[in-house]
N, C-alpha and C positions, 0 to 999 in steps of 0.2 A: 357856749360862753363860759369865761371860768369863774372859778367862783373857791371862797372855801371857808367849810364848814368843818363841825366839830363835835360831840357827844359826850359823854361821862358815863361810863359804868363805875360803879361801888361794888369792888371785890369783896370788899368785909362784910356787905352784906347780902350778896348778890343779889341787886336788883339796880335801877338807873339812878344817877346820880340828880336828882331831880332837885333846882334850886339853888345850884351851886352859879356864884356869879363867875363872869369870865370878863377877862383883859383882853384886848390886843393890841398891839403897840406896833407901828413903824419904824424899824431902826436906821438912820440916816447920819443926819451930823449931831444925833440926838436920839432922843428918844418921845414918839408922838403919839400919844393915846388916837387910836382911829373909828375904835368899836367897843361898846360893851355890851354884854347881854348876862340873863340868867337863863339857864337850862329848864326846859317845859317837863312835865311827870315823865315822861321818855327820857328824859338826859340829853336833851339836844336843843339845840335855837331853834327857836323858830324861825328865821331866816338868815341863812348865810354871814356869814361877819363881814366880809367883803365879795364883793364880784362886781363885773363889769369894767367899766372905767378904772374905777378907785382899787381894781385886783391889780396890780403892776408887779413888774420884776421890783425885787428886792429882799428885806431880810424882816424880819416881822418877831412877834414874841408872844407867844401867850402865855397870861396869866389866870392860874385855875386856882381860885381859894376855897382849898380844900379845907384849912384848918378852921377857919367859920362854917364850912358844910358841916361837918361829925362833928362841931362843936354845937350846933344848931338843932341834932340829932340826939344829944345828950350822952356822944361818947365821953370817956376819960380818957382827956389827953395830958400828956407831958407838960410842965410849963418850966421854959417854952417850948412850943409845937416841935416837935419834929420835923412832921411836915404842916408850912402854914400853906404860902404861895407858892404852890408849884407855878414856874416859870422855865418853856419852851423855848427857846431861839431856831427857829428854823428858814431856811432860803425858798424864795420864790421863782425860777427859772424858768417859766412858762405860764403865763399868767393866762394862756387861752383853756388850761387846763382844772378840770376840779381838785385840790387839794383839801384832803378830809385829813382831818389832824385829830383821831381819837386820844381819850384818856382814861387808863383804867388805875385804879385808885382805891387805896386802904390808908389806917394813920399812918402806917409805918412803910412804905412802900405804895410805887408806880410804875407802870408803863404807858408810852408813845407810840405811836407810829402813823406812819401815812396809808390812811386806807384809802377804798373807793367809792 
């Protein structure tokens, strides 16, 4: 079944990104809030953002607010953020499939990718 999930490491600090809320949006003839969650002391949902049914081809969005995470943490940030909402766009093409959509994360820089 597919499904897709998602994590947070904190490079600046190296340890998980615990706490940090997340977006996910459907992109269509708009744009449709479909999930939200916060990250457990690992950096990860506790379950899936979507699977099943509600996993469908199409185009989707995450949003990771990072600039309330390290602000939350009592970094010194820039005003304004640098980085506030890190915001993903990525495609769905196989919805039978798990899509893990990592985030590794400092104020001033990120990385993406689709792991498994």
């Amino acid at each position: 079944m597919g499904r897709l999930t998602t994590h947070v490491l904190d490079t600046a600090h190296g340890r998980p990104g615990a706490a940090m809320r997340i977006e996910l949006f459907r992109i269509a003839d708009g744009r449709e809030r479909v999930a939200a969650a916060t990250t457990n002391a690992n950096g990860r949902c506790e379950q899936p953002l979507l699977e099943g049914a509600a996993f469908a081809v199409g185009t989707y969005e995450l949003v990771f607010h990072a600039g309330d995470y390290f602000a939350s943490l009592g970094v010194k940030l820039s005003s304004p953020r640098f980085l506030d909402q890190v915001m993903i766009r990525f495609g769905v093409s196989d919805p039978a499939e798990h899509y893990h959509v990592p985030l590794l994360i400092s104020p001033y820089a990120y990385s993406i990718y689709r792991g498994s």
